[in-house]
C-alpha positions, 0 to 999 in steps of 0.5 A: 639227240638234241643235235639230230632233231634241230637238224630234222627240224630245219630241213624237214619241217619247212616242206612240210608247211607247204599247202597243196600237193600240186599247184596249177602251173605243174597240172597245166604242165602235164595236161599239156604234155603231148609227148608224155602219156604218164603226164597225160595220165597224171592230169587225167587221174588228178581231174578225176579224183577231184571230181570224185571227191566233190561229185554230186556235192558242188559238181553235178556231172552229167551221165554222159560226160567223159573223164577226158572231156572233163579234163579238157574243161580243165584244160581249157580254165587253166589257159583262159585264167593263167593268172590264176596257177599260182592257186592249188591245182585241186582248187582250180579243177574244182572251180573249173568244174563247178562252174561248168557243171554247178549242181541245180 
């Protein structure tokens, strides 16, 4: 018994210390996909549920404003700021719509 929890241990408790789920190399990765519609639809329903997350609380979308317009604001902060995707990629959908879109 002993044996087998030293073995959990070692091999499943680092990976669980990880912080994000995803980081923004891997979401610039799949909102850049262009042969890919799984990868698309990955980065879109990541921006999205980030941005539901936070809506009317740091991001004030406008009514009109798309899901793939906000992707694409998205989009265009992971390229302006590549030093930035070693951060978690829920943080950088949120500063990328947070700045855009800031709540009055």
């Amino acid at each position: 018994m002993k044996k087998s929890l030293l073995i959990f241990s070692l091999f499943f408790i680092p990976s669980l210390s990880q912080a994000e789920f995803k980081g923004g190399n891997e979401l610039k990765s799949s909102c850049n996909a262009t042969s890919s519609n799984v990868e698309q639809a990955i980065c879109l329903g990541y921006v999205m549920a980030v941005a539901d997350i936070y809506i009317n609380k740091q991001i004030c979308l406008p009514k009109n404003v798309t899901a793939g317009q906000a992707k694409d604001v998205v989009l265009k902060y992971l390229n302006s700021y590549p030093e930035r995707l070693h951060f978690s990629a829920d943080s950088l959908v949120l500063d990328s719509l947070k700045n855009t879109f800031p709540c009055r």
